[in-house]
C-alpha positions as CSV (number, residue, x, y, z in Angstrom):
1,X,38.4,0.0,-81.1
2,X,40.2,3.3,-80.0
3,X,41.0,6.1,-81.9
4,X,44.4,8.0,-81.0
5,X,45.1,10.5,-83.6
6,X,43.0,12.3,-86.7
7,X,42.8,9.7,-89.6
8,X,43.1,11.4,-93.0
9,X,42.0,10.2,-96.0
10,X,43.5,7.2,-97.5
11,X,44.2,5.7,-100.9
12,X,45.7,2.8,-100.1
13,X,45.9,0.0,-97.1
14,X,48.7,-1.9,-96.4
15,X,49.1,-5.1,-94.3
16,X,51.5,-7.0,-92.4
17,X,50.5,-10.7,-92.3
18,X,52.1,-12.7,-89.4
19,X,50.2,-12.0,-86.4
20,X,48.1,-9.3,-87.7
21,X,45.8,-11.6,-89.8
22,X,45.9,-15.1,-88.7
23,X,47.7,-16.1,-85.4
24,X,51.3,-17.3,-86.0
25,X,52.4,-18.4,-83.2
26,X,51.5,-22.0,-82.8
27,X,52.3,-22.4,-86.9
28,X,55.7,-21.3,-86.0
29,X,55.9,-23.5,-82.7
30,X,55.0,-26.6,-84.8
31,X,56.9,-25.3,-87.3
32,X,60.2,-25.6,-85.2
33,X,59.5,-28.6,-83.8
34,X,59.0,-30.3,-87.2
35,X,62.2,-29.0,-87.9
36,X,64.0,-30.6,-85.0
37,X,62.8,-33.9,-86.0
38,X,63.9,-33.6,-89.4
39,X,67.1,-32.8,-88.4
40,X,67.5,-36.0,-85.8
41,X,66.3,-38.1,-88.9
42,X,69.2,-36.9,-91.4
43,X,71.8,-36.5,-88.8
44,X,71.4,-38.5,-85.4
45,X,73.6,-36.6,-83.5
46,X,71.6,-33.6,-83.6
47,X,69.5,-35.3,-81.0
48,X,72.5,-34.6,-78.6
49,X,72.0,-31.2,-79.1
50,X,70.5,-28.5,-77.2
51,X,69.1,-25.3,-78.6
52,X,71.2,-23.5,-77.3
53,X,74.1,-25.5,-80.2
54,X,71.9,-23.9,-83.3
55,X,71.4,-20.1,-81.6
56,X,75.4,-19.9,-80.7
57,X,75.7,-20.2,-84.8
58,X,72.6,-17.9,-85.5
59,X,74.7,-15.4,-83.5
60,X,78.2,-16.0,-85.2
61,X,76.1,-15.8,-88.9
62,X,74.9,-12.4,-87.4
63,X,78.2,-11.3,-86.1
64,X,79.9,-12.1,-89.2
65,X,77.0,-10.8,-91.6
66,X,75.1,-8.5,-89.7
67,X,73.1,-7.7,-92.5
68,X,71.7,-11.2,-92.2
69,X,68.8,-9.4,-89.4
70,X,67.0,-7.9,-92.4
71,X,66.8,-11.8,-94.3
72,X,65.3,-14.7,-92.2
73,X,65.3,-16.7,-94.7
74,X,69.2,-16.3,-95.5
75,X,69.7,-16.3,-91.8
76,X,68.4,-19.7,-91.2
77,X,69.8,-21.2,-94.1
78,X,73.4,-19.8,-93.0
79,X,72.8,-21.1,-89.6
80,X,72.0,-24.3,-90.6
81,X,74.8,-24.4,-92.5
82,X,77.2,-23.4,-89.9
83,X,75.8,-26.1,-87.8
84,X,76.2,-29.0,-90.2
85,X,79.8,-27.8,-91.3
86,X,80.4,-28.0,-87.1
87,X,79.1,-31.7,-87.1
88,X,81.4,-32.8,-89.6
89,X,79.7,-32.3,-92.8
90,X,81.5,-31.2,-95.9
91,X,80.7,-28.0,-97.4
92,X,78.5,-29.6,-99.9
93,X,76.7,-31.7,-97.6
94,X,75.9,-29.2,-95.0
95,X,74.7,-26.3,-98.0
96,X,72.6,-29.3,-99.4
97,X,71.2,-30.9,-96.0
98,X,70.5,-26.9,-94.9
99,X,68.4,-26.5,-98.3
100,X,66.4,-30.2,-97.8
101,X,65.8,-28.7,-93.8
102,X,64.8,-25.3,-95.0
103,X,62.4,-26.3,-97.4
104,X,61.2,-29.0,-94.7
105,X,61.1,-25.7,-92.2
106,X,59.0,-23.8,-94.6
107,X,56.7,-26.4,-95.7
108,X,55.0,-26.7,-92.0
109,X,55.6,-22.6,-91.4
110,X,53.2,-22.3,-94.9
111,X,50.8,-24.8,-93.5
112,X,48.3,-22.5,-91.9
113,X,44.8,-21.4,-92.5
114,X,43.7,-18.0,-92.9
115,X,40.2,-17.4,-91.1
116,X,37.5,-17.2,-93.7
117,X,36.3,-13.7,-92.3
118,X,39.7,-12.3,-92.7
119,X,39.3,-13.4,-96.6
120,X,35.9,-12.0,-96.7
121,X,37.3,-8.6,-95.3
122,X,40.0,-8.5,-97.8
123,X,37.9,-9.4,-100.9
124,X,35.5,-6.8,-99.7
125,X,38.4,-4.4,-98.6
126,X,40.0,-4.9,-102.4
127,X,36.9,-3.5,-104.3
128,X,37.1,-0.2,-102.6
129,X,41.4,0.3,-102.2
130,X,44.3,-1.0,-103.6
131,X,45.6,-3.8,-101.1
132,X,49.4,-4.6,-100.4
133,X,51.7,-6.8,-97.7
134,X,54.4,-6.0,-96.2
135,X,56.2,-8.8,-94.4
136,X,59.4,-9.4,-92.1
137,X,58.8,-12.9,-92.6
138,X,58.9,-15.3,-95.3
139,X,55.7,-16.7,-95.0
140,X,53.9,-17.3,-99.0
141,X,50.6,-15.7,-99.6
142,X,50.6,-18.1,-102.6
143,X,50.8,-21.3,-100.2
144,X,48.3,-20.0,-97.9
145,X,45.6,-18.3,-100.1
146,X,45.7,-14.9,-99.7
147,X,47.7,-13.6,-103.2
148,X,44.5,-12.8,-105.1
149,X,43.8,-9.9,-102.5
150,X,47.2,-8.0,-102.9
151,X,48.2,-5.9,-105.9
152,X,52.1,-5.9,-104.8
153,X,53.6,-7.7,-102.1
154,X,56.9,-6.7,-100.1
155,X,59.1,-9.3,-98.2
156,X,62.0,-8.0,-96.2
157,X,65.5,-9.2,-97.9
158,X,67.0,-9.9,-101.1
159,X,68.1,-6.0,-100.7
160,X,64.8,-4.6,-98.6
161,X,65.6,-3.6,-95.2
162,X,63.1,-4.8,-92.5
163,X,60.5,-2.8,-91.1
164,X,60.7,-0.3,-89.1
165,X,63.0,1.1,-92.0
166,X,61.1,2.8,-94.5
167,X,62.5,0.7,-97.4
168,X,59.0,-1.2,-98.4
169,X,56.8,1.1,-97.1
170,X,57.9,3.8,-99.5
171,X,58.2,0.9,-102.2
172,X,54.8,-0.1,-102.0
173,X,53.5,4.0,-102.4
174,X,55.9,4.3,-105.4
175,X,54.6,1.3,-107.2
176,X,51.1,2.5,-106.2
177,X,51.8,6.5,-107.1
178,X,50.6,7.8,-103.9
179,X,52.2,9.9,-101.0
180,X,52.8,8.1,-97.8
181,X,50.9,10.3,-95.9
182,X,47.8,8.5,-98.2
183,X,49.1,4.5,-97.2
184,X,47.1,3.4,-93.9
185,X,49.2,0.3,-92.6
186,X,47.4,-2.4,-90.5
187,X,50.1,-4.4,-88.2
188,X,50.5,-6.2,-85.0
189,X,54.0,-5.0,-84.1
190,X,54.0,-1.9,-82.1
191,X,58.1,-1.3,-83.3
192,X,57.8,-2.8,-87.0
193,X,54.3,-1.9,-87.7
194,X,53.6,0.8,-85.9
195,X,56.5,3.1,-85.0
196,X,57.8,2.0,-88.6
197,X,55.1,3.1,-90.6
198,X,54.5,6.4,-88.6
199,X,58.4,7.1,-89.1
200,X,57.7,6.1,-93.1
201,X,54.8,9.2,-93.2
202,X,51.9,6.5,-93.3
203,X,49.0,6.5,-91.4
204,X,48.5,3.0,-89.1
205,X,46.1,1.1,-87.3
206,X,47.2,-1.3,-84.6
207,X,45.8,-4.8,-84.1
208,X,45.8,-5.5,-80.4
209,X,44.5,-9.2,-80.7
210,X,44.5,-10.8,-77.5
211,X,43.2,-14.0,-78.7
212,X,46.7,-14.4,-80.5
213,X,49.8,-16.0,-79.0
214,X,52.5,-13.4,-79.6
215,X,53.4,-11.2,-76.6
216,X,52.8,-7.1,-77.4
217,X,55.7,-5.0,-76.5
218,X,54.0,-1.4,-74.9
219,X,53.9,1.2,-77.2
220,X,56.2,4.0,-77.8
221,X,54.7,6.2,-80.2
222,X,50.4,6.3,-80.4
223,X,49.1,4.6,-83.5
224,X,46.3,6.4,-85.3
225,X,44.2,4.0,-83.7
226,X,44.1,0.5,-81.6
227,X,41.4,-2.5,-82.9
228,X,41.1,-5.6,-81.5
229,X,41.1,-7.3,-84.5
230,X,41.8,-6.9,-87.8
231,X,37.9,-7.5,-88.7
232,X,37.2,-4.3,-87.4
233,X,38.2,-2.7,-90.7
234,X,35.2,-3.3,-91.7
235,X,34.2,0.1,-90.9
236,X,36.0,1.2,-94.1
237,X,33.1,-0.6,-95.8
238,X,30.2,1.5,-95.1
């Protein structure tokens, strides 16, 4: 636990999920790889394929829609699209064999369990501040357990620009009436998380979890502080 710069009072606490409070990494390997099983069982000739096949039409989607990179959800679907439509498929097929593999996709990405001190800490953490989440991803807090915790929640898409962009962190202090100078944002991503919610006004805390499998870019721009994980927050407690 290190503390960079002065932390001001807060009214508010803010939390990216992927990463930051369960590890996300291995859900998303298995994830993957569940999809590219489902796709060899509806079309065969995807087992011919390498990678590389489906991240050639992730890049055309994003060269023809760049503003695709602020929607995973949208981007996947378009790229499986793309795909199908390149193996033959009709129009139809491919947008309905794209939905069945999505929803395969996010079936296994949702199949995760978030540690029960991490629930403890929020349901703790919710008595004494209003509690929000503010994703990248498209991960459900319904489907894994955690919505009860979270006054509002804020998924980038559907019109919300991905973090680092202000869009969602000023969202969150309009719907809660506060400045963002009075948010504190806890986050794993030292670009999203950290530069973004520094650059948005709030206040942010770090979580530098080594235990996790997702590599830390270096930072740029000092956090208010550094924890090792996000159970630390505890200290907000006393």
């Amino acid at each position: 636990m290190r503390f960079y710069r002065r932390l001001s009072s807060f009214k508010a606490i803010s939390f990216d999920l992927d990463d930051t409070l369960y590890d996300n990494h291995p859900v998303i390997a298995k994830a993957e790889q569940e999809l590219q099983q489902h796709l060899k069982d509806v079309a065969p000739v995807c087992a011919t394929l390498s990678p590389e096949f489906w991240w050639q039409h992730r890049n055309v989607c994003l060269t023809n829609q760049p503003e695709l990179c602020h929607d995973v959800t949208a981007l996947r679907l378009a790229c499986l699209q793309s795909g199908f439509e390149e193996l033959g498929f009709s129009a139809s097929d491919a947008k309905k064999k794209s939905t069945q593999a999505f929803e395969y996709f996010l079936s296994h990405r949702n199949n995760l369990q978030v540690p029960d001190s991490v629930k403890n800490l929020l349901a703790k953490l919710k008595d004494k501040f209003p509690l929000v989440a503010i994703s990248n991803g498209n991960v459900s807090i319904e489907d894994i357990g955690i919505s009860d915790y979270f006054s509002y929640s804020f998924f980038a898409g559907a019109g919300n620009l991905q973090k680092p962009e202000n869009d969602m962190f000023e969202q969150a202090c309009k719907k809660l009436n506060i400045h963002t100078s009075e948010l504190l944002h806890i986050g794993d991503c030292t670009h999203a998380d950290v530069y973004g919610a520094l650059q948005a006004g709030c206040q942010t805390i770090w979580i530098n979890n080594d235990e996790f499998g997702i590599r830390k870019k270096p930072l740029k721009v000092l956090p208010n502080a550094e924890f090792d994980h996000v159970e630390q927050l505890g200290i907000f407690l006393r």
